[in-house]
TORKOL-4160 file (C-alpha; in steps of 0.2 Angstrom, whole numbers, padded with zeros to 4 digits, m for minus):
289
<pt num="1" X="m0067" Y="0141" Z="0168"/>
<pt num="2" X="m0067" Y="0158" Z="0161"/>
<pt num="3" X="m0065" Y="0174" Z="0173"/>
<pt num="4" X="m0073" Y="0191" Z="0169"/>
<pt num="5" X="m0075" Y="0207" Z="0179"/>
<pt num="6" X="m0090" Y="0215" Z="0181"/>
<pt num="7" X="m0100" Y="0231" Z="0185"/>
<pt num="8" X="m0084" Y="0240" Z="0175"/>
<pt num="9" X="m0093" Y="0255" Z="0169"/>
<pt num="10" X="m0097" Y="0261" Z="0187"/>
<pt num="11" X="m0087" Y="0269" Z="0202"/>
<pt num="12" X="m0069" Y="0276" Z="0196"/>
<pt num="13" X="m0069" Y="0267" Z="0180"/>
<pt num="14" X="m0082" Y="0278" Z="0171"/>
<pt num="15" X="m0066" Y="0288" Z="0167"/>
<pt num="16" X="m0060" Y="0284" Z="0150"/>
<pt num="17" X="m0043" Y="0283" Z="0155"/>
<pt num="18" X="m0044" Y="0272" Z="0170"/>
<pt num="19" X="m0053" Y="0260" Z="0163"/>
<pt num="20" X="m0041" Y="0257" Z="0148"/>
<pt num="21" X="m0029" Y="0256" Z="0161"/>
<pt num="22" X="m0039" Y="0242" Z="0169"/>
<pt num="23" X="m0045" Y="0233" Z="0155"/>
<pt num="24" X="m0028" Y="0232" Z="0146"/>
<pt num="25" X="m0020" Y="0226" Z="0161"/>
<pt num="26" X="m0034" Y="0212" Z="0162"/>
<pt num="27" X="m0030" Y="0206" Z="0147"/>
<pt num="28" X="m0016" Y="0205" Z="0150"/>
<pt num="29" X="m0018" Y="0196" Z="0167"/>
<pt num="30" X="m0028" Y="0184" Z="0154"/>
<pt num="31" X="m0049" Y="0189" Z="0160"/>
<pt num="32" X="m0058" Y="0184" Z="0146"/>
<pt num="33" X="m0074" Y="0199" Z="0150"/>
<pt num="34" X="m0079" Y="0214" Z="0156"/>
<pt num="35" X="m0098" Y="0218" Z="0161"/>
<pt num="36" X="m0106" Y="0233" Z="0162"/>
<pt num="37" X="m0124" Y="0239" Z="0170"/>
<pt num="38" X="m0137" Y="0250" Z="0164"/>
<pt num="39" X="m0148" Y="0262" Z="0171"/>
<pt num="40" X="m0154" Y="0273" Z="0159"/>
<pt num="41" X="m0160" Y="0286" Z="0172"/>
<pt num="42" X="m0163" Y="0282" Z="0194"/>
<pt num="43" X="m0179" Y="0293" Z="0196"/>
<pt num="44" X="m0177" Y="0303" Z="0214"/>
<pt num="45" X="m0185" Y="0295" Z="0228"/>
<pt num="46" X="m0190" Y="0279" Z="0218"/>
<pt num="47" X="m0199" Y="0267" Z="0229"/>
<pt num="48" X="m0197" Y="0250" Z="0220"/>
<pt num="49" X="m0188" Y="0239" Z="0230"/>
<pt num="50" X="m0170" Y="0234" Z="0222"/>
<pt num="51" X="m0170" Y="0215" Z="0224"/>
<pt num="52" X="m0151" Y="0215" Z="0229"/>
<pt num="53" X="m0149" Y="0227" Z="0245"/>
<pt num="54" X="m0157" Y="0225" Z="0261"/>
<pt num="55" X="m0165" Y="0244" Z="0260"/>
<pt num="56" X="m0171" Y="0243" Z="0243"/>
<pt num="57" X="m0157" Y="0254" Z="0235"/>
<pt num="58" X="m0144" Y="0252" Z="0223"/>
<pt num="59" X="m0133" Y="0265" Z="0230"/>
<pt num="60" X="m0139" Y="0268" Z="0249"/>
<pt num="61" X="m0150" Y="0287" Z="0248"/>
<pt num="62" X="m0137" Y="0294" Z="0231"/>
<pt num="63" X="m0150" Y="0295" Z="0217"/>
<pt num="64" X="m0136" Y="0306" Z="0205"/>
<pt num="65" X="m0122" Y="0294" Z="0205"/>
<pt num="66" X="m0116" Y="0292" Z="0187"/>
<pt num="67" X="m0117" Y="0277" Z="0174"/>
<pt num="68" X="m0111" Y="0278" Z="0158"/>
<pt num="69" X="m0121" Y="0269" Z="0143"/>
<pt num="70" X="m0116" Y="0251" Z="0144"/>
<pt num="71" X="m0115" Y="0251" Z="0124"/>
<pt num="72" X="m0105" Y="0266" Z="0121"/>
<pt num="73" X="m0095" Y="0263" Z="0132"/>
<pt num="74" X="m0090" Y="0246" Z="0129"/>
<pt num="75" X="m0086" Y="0254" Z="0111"/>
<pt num="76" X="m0075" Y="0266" Z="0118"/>
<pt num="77" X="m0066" Y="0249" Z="0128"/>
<pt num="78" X="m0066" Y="0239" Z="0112"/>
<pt num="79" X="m0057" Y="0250" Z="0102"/>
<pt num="80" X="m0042" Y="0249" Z="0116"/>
<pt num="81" X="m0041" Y="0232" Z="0119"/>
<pt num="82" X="m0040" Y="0215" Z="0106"/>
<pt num="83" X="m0046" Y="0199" Z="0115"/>
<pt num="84" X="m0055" Y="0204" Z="0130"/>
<pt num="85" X="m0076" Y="0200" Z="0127"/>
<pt num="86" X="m0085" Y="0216" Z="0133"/>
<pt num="87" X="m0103" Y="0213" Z="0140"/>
<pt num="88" X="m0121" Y="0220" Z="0146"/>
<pt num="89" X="m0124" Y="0213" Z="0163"/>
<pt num="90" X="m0137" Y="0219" Z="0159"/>
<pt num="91" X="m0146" Y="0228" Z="0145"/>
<pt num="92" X="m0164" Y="0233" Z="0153"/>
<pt num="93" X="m0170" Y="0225" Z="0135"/>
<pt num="94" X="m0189" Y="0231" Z="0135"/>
<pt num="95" X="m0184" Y="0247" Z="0140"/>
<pt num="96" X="m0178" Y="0248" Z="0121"/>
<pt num="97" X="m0183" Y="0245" Z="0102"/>
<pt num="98" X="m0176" Y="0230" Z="0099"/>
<pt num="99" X="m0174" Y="0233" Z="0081"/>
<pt num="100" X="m0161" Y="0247" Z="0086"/>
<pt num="101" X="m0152" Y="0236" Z="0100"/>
<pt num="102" X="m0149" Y="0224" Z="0086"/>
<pt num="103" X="m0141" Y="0235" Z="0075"/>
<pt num="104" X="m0131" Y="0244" Z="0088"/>
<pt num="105" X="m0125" Y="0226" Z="0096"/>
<pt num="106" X="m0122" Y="0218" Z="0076"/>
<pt num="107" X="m0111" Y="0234" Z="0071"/>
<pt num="108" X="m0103" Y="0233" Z="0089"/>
<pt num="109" X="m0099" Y="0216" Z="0084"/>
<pt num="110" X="m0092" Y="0217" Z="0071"/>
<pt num="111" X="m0079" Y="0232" Z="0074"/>
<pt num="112" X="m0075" Y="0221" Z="0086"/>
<pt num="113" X="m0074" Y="0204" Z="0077"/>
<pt num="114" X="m0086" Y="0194" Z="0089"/>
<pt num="115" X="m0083" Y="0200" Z="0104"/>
<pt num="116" X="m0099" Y="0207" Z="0111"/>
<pt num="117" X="m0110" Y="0195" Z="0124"/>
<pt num="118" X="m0128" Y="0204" Z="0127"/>
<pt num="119" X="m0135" Y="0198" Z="0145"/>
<pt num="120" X="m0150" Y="0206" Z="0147"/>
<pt num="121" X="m0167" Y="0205" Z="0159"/>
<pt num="122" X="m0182" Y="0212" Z="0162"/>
<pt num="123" X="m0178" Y="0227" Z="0175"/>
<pt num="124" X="m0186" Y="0229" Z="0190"/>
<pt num="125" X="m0189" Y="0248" Z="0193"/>
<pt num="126" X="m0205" Y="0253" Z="0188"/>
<pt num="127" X="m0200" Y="0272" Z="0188"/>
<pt num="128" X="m0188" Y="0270" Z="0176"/>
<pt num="129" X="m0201" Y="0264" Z="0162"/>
<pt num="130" X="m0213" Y="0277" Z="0166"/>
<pt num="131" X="m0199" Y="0291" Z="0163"/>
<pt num="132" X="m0194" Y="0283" Z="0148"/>
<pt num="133" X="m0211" Y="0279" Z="0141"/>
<pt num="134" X="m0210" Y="0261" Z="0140"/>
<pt num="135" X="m0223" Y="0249" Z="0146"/>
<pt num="136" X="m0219" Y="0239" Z="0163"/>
<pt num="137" X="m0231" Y="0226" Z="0165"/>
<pt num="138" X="m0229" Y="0215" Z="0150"/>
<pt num="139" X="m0210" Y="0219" Z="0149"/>
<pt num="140" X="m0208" Y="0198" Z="0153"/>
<pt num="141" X="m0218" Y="0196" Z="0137"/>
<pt num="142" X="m0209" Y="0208" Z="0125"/>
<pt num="143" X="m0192" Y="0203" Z="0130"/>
<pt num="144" X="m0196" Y="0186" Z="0125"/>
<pt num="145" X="m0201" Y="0193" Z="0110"/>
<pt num="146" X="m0188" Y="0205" Z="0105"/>
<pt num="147" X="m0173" Y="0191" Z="0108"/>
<pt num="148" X="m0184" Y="0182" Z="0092"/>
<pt num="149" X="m0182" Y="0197" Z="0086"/>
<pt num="150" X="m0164" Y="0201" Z="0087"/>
<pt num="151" X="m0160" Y="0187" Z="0082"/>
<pt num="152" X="m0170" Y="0185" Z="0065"/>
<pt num="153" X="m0162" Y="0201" Z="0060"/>
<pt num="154" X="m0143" Y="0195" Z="0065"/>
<pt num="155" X="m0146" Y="0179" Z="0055"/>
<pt num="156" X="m0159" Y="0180" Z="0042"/>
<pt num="157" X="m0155" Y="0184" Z="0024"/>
<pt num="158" X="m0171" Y="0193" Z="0022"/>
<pt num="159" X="m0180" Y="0195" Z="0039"/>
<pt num="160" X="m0197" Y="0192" Z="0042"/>
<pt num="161" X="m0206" Y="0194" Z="0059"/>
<pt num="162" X="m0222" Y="0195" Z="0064"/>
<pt num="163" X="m0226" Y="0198" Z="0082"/>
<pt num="164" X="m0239" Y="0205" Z="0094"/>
<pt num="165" X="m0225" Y="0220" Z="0098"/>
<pt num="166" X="m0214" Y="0222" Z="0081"/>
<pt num="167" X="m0219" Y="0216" Z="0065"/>
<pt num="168" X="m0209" Y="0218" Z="0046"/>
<pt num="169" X="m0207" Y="0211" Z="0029"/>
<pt num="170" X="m0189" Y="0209" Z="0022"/>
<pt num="171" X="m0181" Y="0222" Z="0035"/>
<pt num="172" X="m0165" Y="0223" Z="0032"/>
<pt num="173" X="m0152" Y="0226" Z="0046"/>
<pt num="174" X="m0133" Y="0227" Z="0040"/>
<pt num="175" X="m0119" Y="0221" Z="0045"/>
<pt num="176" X="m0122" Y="0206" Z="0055"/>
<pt num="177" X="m0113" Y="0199" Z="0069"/>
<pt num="178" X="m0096" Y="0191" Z="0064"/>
<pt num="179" X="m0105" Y="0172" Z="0070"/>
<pt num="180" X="m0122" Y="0177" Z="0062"/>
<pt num="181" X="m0128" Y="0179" Z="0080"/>
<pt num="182" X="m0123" Y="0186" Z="0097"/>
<pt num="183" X="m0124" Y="0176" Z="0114"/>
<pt num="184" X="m0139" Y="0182" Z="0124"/>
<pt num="185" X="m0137" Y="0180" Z="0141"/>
<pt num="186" X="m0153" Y="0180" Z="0153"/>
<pt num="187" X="m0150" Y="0189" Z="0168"/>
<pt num="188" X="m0161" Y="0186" Z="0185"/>
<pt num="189" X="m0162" Y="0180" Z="0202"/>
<pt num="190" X="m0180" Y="0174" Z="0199"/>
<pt num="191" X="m0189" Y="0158" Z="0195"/>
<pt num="192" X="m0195" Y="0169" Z="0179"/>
<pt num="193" X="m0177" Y="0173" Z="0174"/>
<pt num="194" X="m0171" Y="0156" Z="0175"/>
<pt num="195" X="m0186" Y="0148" Z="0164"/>
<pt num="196" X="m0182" Y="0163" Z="0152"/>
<pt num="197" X="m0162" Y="0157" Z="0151"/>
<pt num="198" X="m0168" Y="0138" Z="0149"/>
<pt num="199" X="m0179" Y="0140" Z="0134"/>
<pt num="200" X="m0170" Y="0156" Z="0123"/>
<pt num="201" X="m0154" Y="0159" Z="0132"/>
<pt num="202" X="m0136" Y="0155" Z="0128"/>
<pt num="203" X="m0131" Y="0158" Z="0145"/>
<pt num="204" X="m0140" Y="0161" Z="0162"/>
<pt num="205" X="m0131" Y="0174" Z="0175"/>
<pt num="206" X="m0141" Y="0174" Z="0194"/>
<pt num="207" X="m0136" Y="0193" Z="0200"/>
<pt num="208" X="m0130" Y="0185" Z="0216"/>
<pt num="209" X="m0120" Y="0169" Z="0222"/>
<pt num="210" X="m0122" Y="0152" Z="0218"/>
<pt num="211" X="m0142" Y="0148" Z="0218"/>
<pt num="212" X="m0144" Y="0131" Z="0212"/>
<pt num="213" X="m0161" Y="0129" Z="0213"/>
<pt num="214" X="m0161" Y="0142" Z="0199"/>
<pt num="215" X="m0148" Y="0134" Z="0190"/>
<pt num="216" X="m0156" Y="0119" Z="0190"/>
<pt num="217" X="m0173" Y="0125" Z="0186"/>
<pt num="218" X="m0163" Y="0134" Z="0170"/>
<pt num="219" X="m0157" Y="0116" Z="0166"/>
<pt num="220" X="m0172" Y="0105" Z="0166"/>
<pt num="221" X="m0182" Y="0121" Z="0159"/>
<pt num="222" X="m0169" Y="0117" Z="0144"/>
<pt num="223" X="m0171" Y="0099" Z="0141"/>
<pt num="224" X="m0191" Y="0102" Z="0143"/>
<pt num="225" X="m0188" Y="0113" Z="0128"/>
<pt num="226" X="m0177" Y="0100" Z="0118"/>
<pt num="227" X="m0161" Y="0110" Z="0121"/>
<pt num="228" X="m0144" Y="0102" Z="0128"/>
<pt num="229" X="m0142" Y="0111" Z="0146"/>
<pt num="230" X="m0125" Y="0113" Z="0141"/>
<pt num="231" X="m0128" Y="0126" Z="0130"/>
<pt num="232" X="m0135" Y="0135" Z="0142"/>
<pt num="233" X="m0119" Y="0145" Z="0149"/>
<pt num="234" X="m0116" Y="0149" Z="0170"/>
<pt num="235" X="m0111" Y="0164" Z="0176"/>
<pt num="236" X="m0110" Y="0168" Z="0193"/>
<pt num="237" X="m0104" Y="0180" Z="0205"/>
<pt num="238" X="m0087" Y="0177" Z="0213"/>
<pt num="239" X="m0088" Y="0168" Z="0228"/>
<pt num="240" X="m0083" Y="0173" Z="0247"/>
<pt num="241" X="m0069" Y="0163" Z="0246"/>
<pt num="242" X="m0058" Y="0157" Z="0232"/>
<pt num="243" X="m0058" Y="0141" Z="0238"/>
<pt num="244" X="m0075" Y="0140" Z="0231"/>
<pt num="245" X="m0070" Y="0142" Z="0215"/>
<pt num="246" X="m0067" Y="0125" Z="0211"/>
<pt num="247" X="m0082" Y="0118" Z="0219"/>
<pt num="248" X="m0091" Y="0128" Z="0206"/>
<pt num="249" X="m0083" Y="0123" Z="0191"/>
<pt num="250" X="m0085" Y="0104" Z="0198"/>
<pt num="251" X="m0106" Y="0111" Z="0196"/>
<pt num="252" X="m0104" Y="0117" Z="0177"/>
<pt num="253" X="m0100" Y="0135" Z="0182"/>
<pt num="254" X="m0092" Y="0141" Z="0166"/>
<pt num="255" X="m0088" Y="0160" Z="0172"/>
<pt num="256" X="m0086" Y="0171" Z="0186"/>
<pt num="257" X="m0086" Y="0188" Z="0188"/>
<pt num="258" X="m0076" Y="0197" Z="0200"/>
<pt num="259" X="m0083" Y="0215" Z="0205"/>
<pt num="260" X="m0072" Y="0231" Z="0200"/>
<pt num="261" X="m0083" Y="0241" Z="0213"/>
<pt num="262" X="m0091" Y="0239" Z="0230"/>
<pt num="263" X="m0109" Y="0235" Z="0227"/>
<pt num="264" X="m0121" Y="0230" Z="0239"/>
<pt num="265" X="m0117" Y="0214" Z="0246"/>
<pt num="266" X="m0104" Y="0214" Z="0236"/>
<pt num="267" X="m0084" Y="0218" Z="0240"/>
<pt num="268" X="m0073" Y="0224" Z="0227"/>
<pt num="269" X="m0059" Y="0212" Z="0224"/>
<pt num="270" X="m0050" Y="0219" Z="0209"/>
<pt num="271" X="m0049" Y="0240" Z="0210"/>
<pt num="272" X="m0033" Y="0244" Z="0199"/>
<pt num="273" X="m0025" Y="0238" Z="0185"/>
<pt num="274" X="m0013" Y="0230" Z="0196"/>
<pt num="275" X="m0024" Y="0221" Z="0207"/>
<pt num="276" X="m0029" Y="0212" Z="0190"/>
<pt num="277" X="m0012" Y="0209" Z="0185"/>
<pt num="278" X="m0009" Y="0202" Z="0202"/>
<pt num="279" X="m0025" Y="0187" Z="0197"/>
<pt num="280" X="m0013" Y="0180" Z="0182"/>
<pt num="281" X="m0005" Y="0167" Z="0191"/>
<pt num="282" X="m0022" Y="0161" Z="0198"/>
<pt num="283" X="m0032" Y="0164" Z="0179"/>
<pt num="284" X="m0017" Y="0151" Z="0173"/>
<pt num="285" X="m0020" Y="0137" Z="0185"/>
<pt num="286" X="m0038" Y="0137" Z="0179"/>
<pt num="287" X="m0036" Y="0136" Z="0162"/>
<pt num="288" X="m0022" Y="0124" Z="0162"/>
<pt num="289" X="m0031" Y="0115" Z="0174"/>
């Protein structure tokens, strides 16, 4: 089992140095990732409900709270550290050009030797899309499409695409990622998110806890679609206790993330760089194990 930290460009660590200081030391402690979220804007007095809080708000009645560019930022971390993956948990995918993500996310990947993983989902805050200008009700529909899309530029020697949202002939989009692709992994606590992870993800990451019905919806989804389950990736939220750890490697879980930053519902277990380092001795067992 792999451990990773998440919701690492928020909170304290949107300061440069203090999340160097973090991530070095969690490579060193041996995480394997850091996440990051994106909002591109919070709209004031937004009234979609956010899915994971029991008042509908990411951050209680703050509106302004700062939240750095996941992909810049991840830039930033990747020129500062050498094994550690760095990844989007997530990208609000049809909020963006896919053609754009995919160039920014191959040449990210390749300055970084392969080291990017690109969770992504569907969003949930209408506001958001209107401010920036993108479409919300059919934003299920084009992320499906703009993963095909992504992925025909990462991998195709001359790419060819023909969809109902993006269409070219022979688009070229240098350089590629290092493994002629870059895991996508489909984030969502919904029945929706999980089908999605089952029929075009590498990976599956439900926001929140362990909700096996969803896995296992994400699972069957998969072999309905000729794929081996197994390729589909779990990554889950740490749990309550650590004891539950090994219960969910004994399900398939292949990675948990452990939050850097209070978030609803959520306690932060590792704040400083030596609170990672202190997670060494435990990071060991596992992977000996």
């Amino acid at each position: 089992m792999k451990f990773g930290l998440r919701y690492c460009n928020t909170g304290r660590f949107i300061d440069p140095i203090l999340a160097t200081e973090l991530l070095q030391a969690a490579e060193e402690a041996g995480f394997e990732s850091a996440w990051t979220v994106e909002h591109t804007v919070v709209p004031d007095g937004y009234r979609s409900a956010y899915p994971y809080s029991t008042d509908g708000k990411m951050s209680g009645d703050r509106y302004d709270f700062p939240l750095p560019d996941p992909l810049i930022w991840m830039a930033f971390l990747a020129a500062r550290t050498q094994r550690m993956k760095l990844g989007t948990g997530i990208l609000i995918l049809p909020q963006h050009n896919p053609v754009i993500v995919a160039k920014q996310v191959a040449t990210l990947d390749a300055m970084s030797n392969g080291r990017v993983l690109l969770g992504i989902g569907v969003g949930w805050m209408r506001e958001e899309f209107d401010v920036i200008g993108s479409s919300f009700d059919d934003r299920a529909a084009r992320t499906d499409e703009y993963v095909a899309v992504m992925r025909s530029l990462w991998s195709e020697d001359r790419p060819v695409f023909n969809g109902d949202y993006v269409r070219f002939d022979g688009a070229y989009c240098r350089p590629q990622p290092v493994d002629g692709t870059v895991p996508i992994i489909i984030g969502g606590h919904s029945k929706a998110a999980a089908r999605r992870a089952g029929r075009i993800g590498d990976g599956f990451f439900p926001a929140r806890e362990f909700p096996s019905e969803l896995i296992q919806l994400a699972q069957r989804t998969a072999i309905e679609n000729n794929r081996d389950p197994k390729d589909v990736e779990i990554t889950v939220s740490y749990p309550a206790e650590a004891k539950e750890v090994e219960h969910l490697r004994r399900q398939g879980v292949g990675r948990v993330l452990i939050p850097v930053n209070t978030m609803p519902g959520m306690a932060a277990c590792v704040r400083t760089p030596e609170e990672a380092l202190s997670w060494k001795g435990q990071i060991e067992d596992f992977y000996d194990e």
